[in-house]
C-alpha positions as CSV (number, residue, x, y, z in Angstrom):
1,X,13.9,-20.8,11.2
2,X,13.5,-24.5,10.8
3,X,16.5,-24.8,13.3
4,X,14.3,-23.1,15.7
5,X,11.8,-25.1,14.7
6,X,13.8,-28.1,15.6
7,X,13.7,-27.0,19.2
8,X,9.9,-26.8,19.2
9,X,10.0,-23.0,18.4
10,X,7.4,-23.3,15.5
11,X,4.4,-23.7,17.8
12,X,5.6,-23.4,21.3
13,X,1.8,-23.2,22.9
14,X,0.0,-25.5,20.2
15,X,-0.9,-29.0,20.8
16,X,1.1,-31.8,20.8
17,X,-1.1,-33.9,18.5
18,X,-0.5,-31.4,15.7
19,X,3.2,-31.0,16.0
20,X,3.3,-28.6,18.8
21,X,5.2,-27.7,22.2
22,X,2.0,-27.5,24.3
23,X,4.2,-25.0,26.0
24,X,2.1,-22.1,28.5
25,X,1.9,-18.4,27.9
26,X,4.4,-18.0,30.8
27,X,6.8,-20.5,29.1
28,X,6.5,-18.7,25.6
29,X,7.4,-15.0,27.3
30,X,10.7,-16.3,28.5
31,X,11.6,-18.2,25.2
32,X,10.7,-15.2,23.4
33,X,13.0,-12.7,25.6
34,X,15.7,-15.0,25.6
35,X,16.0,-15.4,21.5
36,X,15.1,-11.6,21.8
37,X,18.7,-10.8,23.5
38,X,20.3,-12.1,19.9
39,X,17.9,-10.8,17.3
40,X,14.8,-9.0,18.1
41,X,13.8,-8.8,14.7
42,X,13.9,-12.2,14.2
43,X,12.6,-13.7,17.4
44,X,9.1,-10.9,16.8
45,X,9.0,-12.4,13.2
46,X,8.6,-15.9,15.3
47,X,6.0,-14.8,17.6
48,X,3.9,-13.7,14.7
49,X,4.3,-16.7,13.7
50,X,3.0,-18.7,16.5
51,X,0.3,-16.6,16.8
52,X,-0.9,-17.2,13.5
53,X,-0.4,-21.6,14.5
54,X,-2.6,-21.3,17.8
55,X,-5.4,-19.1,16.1
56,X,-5.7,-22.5,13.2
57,X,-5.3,-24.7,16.7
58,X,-7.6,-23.3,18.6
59,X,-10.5,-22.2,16.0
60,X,-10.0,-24.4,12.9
61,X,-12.0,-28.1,13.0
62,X,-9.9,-30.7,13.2
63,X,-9.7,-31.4,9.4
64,X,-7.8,-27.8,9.2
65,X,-5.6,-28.3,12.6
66,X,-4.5,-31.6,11.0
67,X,-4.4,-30.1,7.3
68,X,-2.1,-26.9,8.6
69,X,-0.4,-27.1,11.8
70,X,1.9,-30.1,11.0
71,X,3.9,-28.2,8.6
72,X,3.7,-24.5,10.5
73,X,4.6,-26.0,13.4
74,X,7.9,-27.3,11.9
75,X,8.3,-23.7,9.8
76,X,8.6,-26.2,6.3
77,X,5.5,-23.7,6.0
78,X,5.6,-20.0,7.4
79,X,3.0,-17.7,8.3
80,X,1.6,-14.0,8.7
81,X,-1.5,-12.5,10.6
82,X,-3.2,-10.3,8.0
83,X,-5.8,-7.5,10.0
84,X,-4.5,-4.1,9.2
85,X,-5.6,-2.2,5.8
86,X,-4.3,0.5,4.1
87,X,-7.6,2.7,5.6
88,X,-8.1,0.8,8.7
89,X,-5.3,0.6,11.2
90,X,-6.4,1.0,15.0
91,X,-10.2,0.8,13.9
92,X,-9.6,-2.7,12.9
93,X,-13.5,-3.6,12.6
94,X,-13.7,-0.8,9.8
95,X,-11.7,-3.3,7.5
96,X,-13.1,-3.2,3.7
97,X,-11.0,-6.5,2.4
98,X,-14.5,-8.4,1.1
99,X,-15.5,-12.2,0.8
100,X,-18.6,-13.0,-1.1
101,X,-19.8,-16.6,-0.8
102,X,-19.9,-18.0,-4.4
103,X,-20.9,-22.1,-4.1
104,X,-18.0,-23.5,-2.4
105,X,-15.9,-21.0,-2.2
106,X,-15.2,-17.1,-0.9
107,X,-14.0,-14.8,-3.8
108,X,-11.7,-12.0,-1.7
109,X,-11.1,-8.7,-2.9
110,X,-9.0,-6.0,-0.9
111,X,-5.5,-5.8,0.6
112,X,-3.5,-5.8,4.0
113,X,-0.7,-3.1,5.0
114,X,2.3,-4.0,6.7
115,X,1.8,-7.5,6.8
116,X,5.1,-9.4,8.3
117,X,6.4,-11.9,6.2
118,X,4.5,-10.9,3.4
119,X,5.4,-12.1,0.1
120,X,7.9,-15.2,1.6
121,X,5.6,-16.6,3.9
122,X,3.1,-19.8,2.7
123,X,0.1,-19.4,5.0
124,X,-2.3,-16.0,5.5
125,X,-4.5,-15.9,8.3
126,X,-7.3,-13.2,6.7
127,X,-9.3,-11.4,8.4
128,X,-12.4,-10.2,6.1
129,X,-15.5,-9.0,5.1
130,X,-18.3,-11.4,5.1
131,X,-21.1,-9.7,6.4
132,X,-22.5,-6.1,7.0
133,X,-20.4,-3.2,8.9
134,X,-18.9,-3.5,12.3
135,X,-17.2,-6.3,13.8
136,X,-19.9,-9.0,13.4
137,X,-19.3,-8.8,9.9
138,X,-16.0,-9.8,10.2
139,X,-14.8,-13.8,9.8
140,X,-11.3,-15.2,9.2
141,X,-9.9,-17.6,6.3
142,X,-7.0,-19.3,5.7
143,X,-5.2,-18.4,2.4
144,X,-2.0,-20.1,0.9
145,X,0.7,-19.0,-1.5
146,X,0.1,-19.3,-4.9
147,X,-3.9,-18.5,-4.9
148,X,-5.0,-17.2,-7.7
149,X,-5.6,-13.5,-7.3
150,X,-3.1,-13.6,-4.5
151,X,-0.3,-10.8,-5.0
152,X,2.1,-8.6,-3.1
153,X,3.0,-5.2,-3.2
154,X,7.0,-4.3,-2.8
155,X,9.4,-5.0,0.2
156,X,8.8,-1.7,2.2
157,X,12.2,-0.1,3.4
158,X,12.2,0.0,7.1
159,X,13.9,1.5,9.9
160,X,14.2,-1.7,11.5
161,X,12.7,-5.2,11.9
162,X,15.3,-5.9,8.3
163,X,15.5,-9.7,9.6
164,X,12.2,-10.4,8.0
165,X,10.1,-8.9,4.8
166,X,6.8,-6.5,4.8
167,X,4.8,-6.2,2.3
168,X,1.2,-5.0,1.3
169,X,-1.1,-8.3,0.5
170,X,-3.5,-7.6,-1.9
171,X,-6.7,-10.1,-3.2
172,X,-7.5,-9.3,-6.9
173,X,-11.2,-12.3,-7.1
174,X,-8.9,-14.6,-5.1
175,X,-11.1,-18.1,-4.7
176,X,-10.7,-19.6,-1.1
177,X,-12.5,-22.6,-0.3
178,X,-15.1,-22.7,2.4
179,X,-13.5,-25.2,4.0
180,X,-10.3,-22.8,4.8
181,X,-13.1,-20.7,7.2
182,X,-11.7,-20.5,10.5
183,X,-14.7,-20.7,13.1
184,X,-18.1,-19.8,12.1
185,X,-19.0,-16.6,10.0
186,X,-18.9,-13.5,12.0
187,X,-16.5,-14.7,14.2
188,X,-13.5,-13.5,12.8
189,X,-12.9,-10.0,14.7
190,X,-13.6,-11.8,18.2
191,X,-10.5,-15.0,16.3
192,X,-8.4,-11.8,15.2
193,X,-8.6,-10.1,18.5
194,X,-7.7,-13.7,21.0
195,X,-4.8,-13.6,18.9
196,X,-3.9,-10.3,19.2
197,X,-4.3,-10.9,23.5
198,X,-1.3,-13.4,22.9
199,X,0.7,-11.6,20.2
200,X,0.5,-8.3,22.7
201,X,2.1,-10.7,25.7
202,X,4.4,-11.9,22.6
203,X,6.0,-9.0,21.5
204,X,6.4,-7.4,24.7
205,X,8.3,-10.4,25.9
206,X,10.4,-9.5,22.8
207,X,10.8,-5.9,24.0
208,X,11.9,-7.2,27.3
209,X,14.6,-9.4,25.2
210,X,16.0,-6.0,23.5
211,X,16.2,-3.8,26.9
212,X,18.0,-6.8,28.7
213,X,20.6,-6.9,25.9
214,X,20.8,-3.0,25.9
215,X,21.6,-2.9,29.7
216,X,24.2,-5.6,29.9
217,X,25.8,-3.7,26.8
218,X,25.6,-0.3,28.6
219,X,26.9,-2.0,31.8
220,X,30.1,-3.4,29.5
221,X,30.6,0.0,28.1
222,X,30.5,1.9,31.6
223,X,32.9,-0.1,32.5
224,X,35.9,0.0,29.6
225,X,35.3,3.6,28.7
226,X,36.8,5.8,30.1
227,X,36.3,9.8,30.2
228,X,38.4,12.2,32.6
229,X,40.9,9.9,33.5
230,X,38.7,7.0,35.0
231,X,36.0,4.6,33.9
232,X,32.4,5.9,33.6
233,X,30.8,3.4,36.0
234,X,32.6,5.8,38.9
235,X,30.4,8.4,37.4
236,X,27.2,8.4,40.2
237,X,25.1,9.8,37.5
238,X,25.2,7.0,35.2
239,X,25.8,4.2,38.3
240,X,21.8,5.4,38.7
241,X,20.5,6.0,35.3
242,X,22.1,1.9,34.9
243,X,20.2,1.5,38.6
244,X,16.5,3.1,36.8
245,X,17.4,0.8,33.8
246,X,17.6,-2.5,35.5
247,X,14.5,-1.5,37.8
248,X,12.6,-0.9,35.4
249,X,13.0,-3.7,33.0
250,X,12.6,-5.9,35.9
251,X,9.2,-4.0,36.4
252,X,8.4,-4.8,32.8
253,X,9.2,-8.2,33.3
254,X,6.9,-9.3,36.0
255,X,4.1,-7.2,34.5
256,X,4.3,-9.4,31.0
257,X,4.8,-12.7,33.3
258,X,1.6,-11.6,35.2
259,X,0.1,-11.4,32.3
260,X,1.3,-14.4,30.2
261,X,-0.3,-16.7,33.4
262,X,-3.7,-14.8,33.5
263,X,-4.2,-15.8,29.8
264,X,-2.8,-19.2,30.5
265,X,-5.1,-19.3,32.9
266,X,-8.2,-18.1,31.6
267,X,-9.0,-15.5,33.7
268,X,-11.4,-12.5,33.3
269,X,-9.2,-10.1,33.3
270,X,-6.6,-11.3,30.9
271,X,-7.2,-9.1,28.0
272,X,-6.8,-6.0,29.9
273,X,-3.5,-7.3,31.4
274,X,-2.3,-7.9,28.3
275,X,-2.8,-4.7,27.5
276,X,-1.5,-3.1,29.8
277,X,1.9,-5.0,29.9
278,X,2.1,-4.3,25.9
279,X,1.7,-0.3,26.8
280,X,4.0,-1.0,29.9
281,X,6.3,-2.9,28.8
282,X,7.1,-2.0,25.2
283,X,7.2,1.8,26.3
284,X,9.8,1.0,28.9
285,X,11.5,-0.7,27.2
286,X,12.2,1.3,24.3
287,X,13.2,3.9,26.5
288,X,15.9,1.6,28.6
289,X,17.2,0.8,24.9
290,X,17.5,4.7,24.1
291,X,18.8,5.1,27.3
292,X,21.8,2.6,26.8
293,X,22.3,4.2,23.3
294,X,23.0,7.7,25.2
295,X,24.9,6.3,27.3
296,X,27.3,5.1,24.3
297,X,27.8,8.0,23.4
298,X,29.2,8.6,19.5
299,X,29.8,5.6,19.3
300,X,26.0,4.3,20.1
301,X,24.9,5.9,16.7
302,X,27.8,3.7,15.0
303,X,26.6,0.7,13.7
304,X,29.4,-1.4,14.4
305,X,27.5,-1.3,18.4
306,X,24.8,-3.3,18.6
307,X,22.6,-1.5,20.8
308,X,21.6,0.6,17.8
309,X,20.0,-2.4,16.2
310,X,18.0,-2.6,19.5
311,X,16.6,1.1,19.6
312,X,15.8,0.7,15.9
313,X,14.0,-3.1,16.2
314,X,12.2,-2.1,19.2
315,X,10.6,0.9,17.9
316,X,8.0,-0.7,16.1
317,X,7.1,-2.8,19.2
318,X,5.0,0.4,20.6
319,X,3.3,0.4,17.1
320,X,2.4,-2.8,16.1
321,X,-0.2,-5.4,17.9
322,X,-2.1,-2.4,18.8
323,X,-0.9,1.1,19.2
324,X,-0.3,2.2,22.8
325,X,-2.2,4.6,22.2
326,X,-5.1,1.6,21.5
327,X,-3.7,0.1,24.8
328,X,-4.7,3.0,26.7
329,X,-8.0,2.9,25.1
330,X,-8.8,-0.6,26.4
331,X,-7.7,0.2,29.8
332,X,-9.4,3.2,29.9
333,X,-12.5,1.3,29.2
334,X,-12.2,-1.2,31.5
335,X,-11.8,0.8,34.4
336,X,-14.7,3.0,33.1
337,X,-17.0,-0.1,33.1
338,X,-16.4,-1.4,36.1
């Protein structure tokens, strides 16, 4: 991590004055597909990562951008993005985690599922209960390791994603200083969901590393294998399911980049693009990595070939940020509005 780091990889689309890249959105979606050809698992771990730098960038005062980014942004410090609850998944604004003002200070009590990182990572990006029910009661602090009343639950067994830890985060009276509260009070569900509009652009980008790597391997193995007496690239029927492959992860590719530049940019319709190039992309994706796995045959189950890793890293991707299913829930709204 700290080599990536070395590269400006800690906080590719942060500010300079903090230690940043002061990269763009469009900039951080090819980074991210390129590191995602090597290790998917890794390079999502990373995007995380930064998401969790820009949200302290962009909301925290400048005491807090000055007091945390330095050390994110060159990974001596790591970090995870901690929304989702045991109870409260895709209905997000239903989280129960609690912070009750006491002086100085917010006393947390709950816990966060499937947090990334959890347990080996130094900085928490909390999303909690300050106020009533419903979104507005929502604000965001920043926790680090060793806070009292801090703990973790055990490293969860998954079917991919093995390049990094995930672990429940639980807050037993853990005592945060008001000074660690990101924005104003109330403002944490609008902080939590920004991030999420670039995390979505993020780990689709990711998706679109995996599915590149998966069709250059299923291209290498169409070529040396051979069945019947002659390679399997003279066979027509895979020469087009390879054709459908490329085509559609070039599809996937300009939807994310379309995207990325419309949250660069600003522009109204950003959120829903992101969206909708998560749902796209990551469900595309997957399936062009399943795709190449079939097309190994045996040998694609093995895992001595990497494209298994793939199928099993990228999995996750249609899961996490959001559910597609979510996805289609924004879109669907969006289009209903207007």
């Amino acid at each position: 991590m700290r080599k990536a780091a070395q590269l400006g990889f800690g906080g590719i689309y942060v500010k300079p004055d903090v230690g940043g890249s002061g990269l763009s959105r469009l900039d951080t979606s090819i980074i991210f597909e390129a590191l995602s050809t090597g290790c998917t698992s890794t390079t999502a771990y990373l995007s995380i990562h930064n998401m969790c730098v820009w949200m302290i960038d962009t909301f925290g005062n400048e005491e807090q951008r000055h007091r945390f980014c330095p050390s994110l942004c060159s990974m001596e410090k790591l970090a995870s993005y901690c929304l989702t609850e045991p109870g409260s998944g895709s209905d997000a604004a239903s989280l129960l985690t609690s912070a009750k003002r006491k002086g100085n200070t917010y006393v947390l009590n709950g816990s966060k599922a499937f947090i990334s990182g959890g347990g080996d990572t130094d900085v928490y990006v909390v999303m909690c209960r300050t106020g009533g029910p419903g979104p507005k009661g929502i604000s965001c602090v920043v926790l680090e390791k060793g806070t009292p009343g801090l703990s973790f639950g055990k490293k969860e067994k998954k079917v991919g994603w093995n390049s990094q830890p995930t672990r429940a985060v639980i807050f037993e009276d853990c005592v945060v200083p008001v000074g660690n509260l990101l924005g104003a009070e109330g403002q944490g569900f609008s902080i939590a969901m920004k991030g999420l509009n670039g995390g979505r652009i993020n780990i689709a980008s990711c998706s679109l590393g995996a599915a590149h790597a998966s069709v250059l391997l299923a291209q290498e193995h169409l070529t040396v294998r051979k069945q019947f007496g002659e390679p399997l690239a003279n066979n027509q029927y895979l020469q087009f399911r390879l054709a459908e492959m490329a085509t559609r992860l070039v599809a996937a590719r300009l939807m994310v980049r379309n995207a990325a530049q419309a949250l660069q940019e600003g522009r109204e319709d950003a959120a829903v693009l992101c969206s909708m190039a998560k749902l796209f992309a990551t469900d595309e994706c997957f399936a062009i990595c399943n795709q190449a796995l079939q097309m190994h045959g045996g040998y694609g189950y093995l895992k001595d070939y990497a494209v298994q890793q793939f199928v099993r890293d990228i999995r996750v991707h249609q899961i996490l940020e959001g559910t597609n299913e979510v996805m289609r829930m924004i879109v669907a709204r969006n289009l209903l509005q207007e």
